[in-house]
C-alpha positions in Angstrom: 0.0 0.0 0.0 1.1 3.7 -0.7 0.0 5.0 2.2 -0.9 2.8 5.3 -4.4 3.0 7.2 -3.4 3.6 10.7 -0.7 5.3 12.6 2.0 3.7 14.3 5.5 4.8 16.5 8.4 4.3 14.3 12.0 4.4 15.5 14.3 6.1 13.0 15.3 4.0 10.3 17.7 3.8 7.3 17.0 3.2 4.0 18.0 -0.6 3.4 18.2 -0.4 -0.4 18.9 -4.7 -0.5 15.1 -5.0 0.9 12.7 -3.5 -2.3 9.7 -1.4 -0.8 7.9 -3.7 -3.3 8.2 -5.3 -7.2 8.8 -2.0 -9.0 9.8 1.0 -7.1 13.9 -0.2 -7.6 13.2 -0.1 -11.3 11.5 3.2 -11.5 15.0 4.3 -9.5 17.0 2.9 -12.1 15.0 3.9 -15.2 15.4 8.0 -13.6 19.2 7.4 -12.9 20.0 6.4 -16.5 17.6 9.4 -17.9 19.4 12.0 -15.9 20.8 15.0 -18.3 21.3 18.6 -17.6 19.9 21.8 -19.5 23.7 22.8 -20.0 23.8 19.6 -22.2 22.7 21.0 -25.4 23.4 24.3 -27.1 20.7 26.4 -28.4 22.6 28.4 -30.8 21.8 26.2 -34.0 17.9 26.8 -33.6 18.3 30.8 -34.0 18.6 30.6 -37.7 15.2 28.7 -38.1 13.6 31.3 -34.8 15.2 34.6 -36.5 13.2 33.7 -39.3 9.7 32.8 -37.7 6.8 35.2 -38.1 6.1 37.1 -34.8 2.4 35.1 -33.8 4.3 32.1 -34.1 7.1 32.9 -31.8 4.3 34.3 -29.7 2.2 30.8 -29.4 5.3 28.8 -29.1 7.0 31.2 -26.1 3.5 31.0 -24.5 3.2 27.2 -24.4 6.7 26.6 -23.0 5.7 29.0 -20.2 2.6 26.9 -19.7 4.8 24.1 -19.1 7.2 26.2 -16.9 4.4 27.1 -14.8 2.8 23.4 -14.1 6.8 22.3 -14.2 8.0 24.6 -10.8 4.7 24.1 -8.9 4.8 20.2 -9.4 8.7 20.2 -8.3 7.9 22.9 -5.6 4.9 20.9 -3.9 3.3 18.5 -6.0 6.0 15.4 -5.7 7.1 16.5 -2.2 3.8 16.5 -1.3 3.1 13.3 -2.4 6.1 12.0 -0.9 5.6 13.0 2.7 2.1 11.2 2.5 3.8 7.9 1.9 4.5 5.6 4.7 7.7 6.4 6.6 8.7 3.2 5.8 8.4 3.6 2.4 12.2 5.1 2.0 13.0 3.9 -1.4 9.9 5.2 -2.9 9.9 8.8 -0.8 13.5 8.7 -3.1 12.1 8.1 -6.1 9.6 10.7 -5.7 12.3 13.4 -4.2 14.4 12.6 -7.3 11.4 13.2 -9.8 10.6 16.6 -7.8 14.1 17.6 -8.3 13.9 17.1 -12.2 11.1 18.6 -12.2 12.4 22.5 -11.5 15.8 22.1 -11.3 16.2 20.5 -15.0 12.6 20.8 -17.1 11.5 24.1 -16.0 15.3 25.7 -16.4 15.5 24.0 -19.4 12.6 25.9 -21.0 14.5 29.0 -19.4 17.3 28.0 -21.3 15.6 28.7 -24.3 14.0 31.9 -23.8 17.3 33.2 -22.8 18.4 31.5 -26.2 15.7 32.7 -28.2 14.0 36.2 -26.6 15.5 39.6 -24.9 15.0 40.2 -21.6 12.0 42.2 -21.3 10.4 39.9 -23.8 11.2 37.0 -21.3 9.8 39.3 -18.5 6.6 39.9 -20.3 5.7 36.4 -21.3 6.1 35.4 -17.3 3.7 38.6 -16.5 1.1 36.9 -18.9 1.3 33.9 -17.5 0.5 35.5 -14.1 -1.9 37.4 -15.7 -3.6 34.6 -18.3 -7.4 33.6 -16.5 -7.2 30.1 -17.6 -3.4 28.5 -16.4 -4.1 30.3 -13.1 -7.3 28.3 -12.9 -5.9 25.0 -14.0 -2.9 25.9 -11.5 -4.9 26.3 -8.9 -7.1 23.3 -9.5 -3.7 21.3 -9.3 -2.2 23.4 -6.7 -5.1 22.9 -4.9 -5.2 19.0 -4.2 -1.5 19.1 -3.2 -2.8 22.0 -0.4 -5.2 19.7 0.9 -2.6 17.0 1.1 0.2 19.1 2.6 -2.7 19.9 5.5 -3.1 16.3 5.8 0.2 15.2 6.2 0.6 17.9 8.8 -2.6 16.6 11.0 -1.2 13.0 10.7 2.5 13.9 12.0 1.4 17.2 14.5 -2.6 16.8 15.2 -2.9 13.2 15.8 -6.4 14.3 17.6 -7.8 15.1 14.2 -6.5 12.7 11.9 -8.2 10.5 10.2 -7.1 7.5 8.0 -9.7 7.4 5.9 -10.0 10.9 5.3 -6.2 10.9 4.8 -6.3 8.2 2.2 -8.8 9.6 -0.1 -7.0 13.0 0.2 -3.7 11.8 -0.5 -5.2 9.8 -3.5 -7.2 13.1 -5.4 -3.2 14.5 -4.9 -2.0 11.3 -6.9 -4.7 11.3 -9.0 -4.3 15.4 -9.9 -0.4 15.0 -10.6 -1.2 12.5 -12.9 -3.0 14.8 -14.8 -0.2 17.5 -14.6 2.2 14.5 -15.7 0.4 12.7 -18.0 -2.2 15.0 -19.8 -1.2 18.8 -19.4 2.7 18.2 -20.1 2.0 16.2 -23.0 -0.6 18.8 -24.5 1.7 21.8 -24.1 4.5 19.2 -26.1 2.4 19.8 -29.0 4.1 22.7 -30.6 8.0 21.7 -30.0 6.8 18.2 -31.6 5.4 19.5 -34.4 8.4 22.2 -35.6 10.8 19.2 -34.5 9.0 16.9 -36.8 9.5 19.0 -39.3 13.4 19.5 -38.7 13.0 22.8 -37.2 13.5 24.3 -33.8 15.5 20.8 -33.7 17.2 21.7 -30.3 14.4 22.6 -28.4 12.7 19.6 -29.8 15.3 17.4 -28.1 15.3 18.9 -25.2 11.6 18.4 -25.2 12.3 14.6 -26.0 14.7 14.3 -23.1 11.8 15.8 -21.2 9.1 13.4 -22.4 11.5 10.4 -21.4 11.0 11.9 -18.0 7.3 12.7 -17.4 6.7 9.2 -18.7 7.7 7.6 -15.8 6.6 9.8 -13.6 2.9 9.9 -14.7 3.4 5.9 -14.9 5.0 5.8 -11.4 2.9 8.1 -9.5 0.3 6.2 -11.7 0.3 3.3 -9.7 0.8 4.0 -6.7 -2.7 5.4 -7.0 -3.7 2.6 -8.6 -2.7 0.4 -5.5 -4.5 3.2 -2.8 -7.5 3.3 -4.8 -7.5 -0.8 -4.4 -7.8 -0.4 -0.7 -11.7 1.5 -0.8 -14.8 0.3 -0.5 -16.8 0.2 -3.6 -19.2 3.3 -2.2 -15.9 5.1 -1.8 -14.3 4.4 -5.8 -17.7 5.4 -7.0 -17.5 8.3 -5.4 -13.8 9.0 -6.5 -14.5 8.5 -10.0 -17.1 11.1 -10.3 -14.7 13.6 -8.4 -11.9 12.8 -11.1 -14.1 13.1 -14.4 -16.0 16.1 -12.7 -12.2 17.4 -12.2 -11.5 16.1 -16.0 -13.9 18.0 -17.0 -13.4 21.2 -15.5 -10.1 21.1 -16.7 -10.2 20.2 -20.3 -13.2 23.5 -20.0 -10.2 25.7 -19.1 -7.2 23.6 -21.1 -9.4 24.6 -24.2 -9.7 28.4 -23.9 -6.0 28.4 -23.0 -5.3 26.4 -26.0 -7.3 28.8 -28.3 -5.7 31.9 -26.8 -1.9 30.2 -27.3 -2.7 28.6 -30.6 -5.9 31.2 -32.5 -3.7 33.3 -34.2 -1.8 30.5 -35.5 -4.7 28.3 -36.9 -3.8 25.0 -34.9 -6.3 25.2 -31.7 -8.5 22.2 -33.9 -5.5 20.2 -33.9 -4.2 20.9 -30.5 -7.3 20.1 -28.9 -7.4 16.7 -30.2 -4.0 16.3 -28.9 -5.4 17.2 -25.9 -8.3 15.0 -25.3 -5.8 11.7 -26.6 -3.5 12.7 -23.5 -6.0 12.8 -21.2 -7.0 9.4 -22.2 -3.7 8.3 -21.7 -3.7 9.9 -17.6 -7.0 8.3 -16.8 -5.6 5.1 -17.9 -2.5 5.6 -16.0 -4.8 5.6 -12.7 -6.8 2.6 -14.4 -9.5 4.1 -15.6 -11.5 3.7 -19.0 -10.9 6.7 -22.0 -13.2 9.3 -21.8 -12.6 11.3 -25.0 -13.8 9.5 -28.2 -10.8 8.2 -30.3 -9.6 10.6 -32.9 -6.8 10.5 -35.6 -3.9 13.3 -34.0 -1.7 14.6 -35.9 1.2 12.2 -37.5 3.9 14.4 -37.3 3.6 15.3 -33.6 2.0 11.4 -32.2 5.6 10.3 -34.1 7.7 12.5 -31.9 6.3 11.2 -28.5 8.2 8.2 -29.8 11.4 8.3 -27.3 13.8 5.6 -28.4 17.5 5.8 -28.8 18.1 8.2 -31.6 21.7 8.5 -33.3 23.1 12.2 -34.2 26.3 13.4 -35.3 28.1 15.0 -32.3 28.3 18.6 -34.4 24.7 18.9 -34.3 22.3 17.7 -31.4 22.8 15.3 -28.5 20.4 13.0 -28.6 18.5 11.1 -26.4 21.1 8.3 -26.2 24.0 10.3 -25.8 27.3 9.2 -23.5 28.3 11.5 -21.0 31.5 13.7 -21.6 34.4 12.4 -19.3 36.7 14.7 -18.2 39.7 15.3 -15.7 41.2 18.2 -14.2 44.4 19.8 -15.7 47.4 19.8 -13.8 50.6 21.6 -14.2 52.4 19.2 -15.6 50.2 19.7 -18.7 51.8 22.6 -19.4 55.2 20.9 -19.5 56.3 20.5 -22.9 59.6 18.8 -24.0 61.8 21.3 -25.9 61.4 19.8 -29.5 65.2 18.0 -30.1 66.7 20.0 -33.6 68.9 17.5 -35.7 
């Protein structure tokens, strides 16, 4: 179980790594290990002759959807895996690492990665007034706050259950922590993946083709953690009554729904003046497909045919590149070593 049904005294323990939590959590640890990158990995500078070229609107919509992703990318590294990890048993080390290791990628590498290219791409005050309309834009602060939201009541939760033992209670715990699970899903599974859209569709094209692997290291990334965080729910859900998953599953669609309402004006205002909103929307009802049946639940969304070029680049496998252009997603780390004085040592050249 993700998060156990009563309390209980624990002495302090330490993480024995030869004893697995459970079947799959060592795995998950793994997989994030040999994903790990850095925004400082990959250069920029190649993509300026395709951006320098771009009409205005479409720099516009493009900027605007990577700080969409920067915005649900700081809160879910700031709160939304923390949160999640706290709520675990205490004797759930290995996964609380997992889940401290995803929050950390989260920020620290996704979110400065798309900062990385603004700096790349925009000046300054452009950068500055792209983050004032995201503070500004009506519908990401809704969907934020929807998100935001479920971790709050969590982080209350977890607070009662370790300060305000009077108050706790298990099952009220549980179904909280669970809505937490079940909303960073979403965030991981369906909003990423619809605000991919754009970078996938100019890197399918062979443009913007630095960005685009950035956003394929990315996707690598989010996979897991949708999956991971995925079933964890999956395994708390198990644990209530059937009155109790009934009631659960209207709360998620009713939250699905109220979501996708407010995903759909944002997509319109990012993507109107570019005449791609039709397509992007159907890109994001398929990923919201995809979250509910990370947390094992049925499609909602009708199936529809989305767009060739961008379902192609959620495709992650090992690509091969030439080392003068982009990294790629398989890419061996550089090894280095530190010079030393004698490097500088050179034997006088002998003269015959």
């Amino acid at each position: 179980m993700a998060v156990k049904n009563e309390l209980k005294a624990l002495k302090y323990q330490g993480a024995n790594w030869n004893q697995p939590d459970d079947e799959y959590t060592q795995f998950f640890y793994e997989q994030n290990l040999s994903q790990f990158w850095r925004p400082e990995d990959i250069s920029m500078q190649s993509d300026l002759n395709v951006w320098n070229v771009l009409p205005n609107e479409v720099k516009l919509a493009y900027a605007r959807n990577l700080l969409v992703l920067t915005f649900l990318d700081t809160y879910q590294g700031d709160i939304g895996m923390p949160v999640v990890s706290r709520a675990i048993d205490e004797e759930f080390h290995q996964r609380k690492a997992v889940l401290n290791f995803m929050a950390a990628m989260e920020n620290a590498v996704h979110a400065k990665s798309y900062s990385n290219i603004f700096m790349t791409y925009m000046q300054t005050g452009e950068i500055d007034e792209l983050f004032k309309w995201g503070e500004n834009q009506k519908n990401l602060q809704n969907i934020m706050e929807k998100i935001v939201g479920a971790y709050k009541e969590l982080d209350k939760e977890n607070y009662i259950k370790k300060y305000d033992t009077k108050k706790y209670n298990a099952k009220r715990f549980n179904e909280v922590a669970w809505k937490a699970m079940a909303a960073s899903v979403f965030l991981e599974t369906w909003l990423f993946y619809s605000g991919f859209y754009y970078p996938l569709f100019f890197y399918g094209q062979g443009k913007l083709m630095q960005a685009g692997e950035i956003i394929n290291l990315i996707i690598r990334d989010e996979s897991i953690h949708g999956v991971y965080v995925g079933r964890l729910a999956q395994e708390l859900y198990e644990t209530f009554d059937n009155n109790k998953q009934e009631e659960l599953s209207q709360w998620l669609h009713e939250l699905l729904d109220s979501l996708y309402k407010e995903q759909s004006e944002l997509v319109h205002e990012v993507y109107g003046e570019v005449d791609l909103a039709h397509d992007v929307n159907i890109f994001v009802r398929y990923n919201a497909n995809k979250a509910l049946m990370n947390l094992g639940f049925d499609p909602y969304f009708p199936q529809e045919e989305v767009n060739p070029v961008v379902l192609n680049g959620l495709n992650t496998e090992t690509k091969t590149m030439d080392n003068f252009s982009m990294k790629g997603n398989g890419y061996q780390k550089m090894k280095s070593e530190a010079l030393k004085d004698t490097d500088f040592i050179f034997e006088r050249p002998k003269i015959k």
